[in-house]
Residue, then its C-alpha position, 0 to 999 in steps of 0.5 A: x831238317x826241323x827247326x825248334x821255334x824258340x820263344x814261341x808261346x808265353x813264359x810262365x811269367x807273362x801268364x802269372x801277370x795276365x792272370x794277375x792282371x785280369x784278377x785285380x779287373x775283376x775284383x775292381x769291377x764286380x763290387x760295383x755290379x752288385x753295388x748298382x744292383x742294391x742301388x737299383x732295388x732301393x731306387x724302385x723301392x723309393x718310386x713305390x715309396x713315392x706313389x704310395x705319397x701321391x696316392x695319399x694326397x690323392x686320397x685327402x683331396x678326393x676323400x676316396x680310398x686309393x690302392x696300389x697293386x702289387x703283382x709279384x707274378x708280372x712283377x709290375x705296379x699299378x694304381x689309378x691314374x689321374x684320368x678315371x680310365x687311366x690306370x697306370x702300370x709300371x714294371x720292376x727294373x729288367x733285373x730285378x723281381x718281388x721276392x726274397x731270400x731264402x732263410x731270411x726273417x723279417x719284417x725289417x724292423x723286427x725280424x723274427x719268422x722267416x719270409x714266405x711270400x714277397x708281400x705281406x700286404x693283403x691278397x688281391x681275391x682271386x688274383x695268385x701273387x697280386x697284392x694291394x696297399x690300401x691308402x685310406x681317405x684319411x690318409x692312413x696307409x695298410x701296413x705290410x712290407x713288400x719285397x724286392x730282390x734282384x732275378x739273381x736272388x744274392x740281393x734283398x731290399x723291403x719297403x715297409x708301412x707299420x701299424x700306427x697312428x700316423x702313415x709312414x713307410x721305410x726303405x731297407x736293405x738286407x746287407x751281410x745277414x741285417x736289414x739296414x734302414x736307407 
């Protein structure tokens, strides 16, 4: 004689509020993955930000032009360091990569053709995809915007020094189709 197990499995109602349960989870959690996203892009935009600061200092005091490569192939960072035969190297956080988003204008502050290339600084000679910020003995920086987006490509951020009198740079981030200045 075979018996029917009664009440074994779940009811259409303990399955909605799983379902329910895990969908609130997620809605909770996935806006702050991509939140510590943009927040890691604007905090490695900020450290070049800083050394391109340093380099400038370094280049009112020794009277000798700076540079910062840009390697968007290794996606890594360098300058001379202090130690003549010091050149120090420094990688992009893991997720993250030079580049940007596809049909995606900029610069930043007045966007108007479409991104090509994650920098616009000038190419290193002979070098495919490495860049270089000067940081003249005067003070005075190269302009260009470098990029920086996440491997994912959903995020943009852009690190910019306009042509003008005196050197400045700025931080952006690309939110819901503008560029927002941080």
């Amino acid at each position: 004689m075979k018996r029917s197990r009664v009440g074994s499995g779940f009811s259409l109602i303990e399955a909605i509020v799983a379902v329910s349960i895990i969908a609130i989870i997620a809605a909770i959690i996935i806006p702050k993955m991509i939140d510590t996203r943009s927040h890691a892009i604007v905090s490695d935009l900020r450290s070049i930000e800083s050394i391109i600061h340093f380099l400038q200092q370094k280049a009112l005091a020794s009277h000798h032009e700076q540079e910062l490569i840009i390697d968007a192939t290794a996606h890594t960072y360098s300058y001379q360091g202090s130690l003549p035969a010091k050149k120090m190297v420094i990688p992009l956080s893991s997720h993250l990569s030079f580049g940007f988003l596809p049909n995606v204008k900029g610069p930043p502050a007045k966007p108007e053709k479409l991104l090509t290339a994650p920098c616009t600084f000038d190419q290193v000679p002979l070098q495919p995809g490495a860049y270089k910020i000067i940081i003249f003995s005067n003070g005075k920086v190269s302009a260009g915007t470098v990029y920086i987006t996440d491997k994912n490509r959903f995020l943009l951020g852009a690190l910019t020094c306009p042509i003008s009198q005196v050197s400045w740079t700025r931080v952006y981030a690309y939110e819901n189709g503008r560029w927002i200045n941080k």
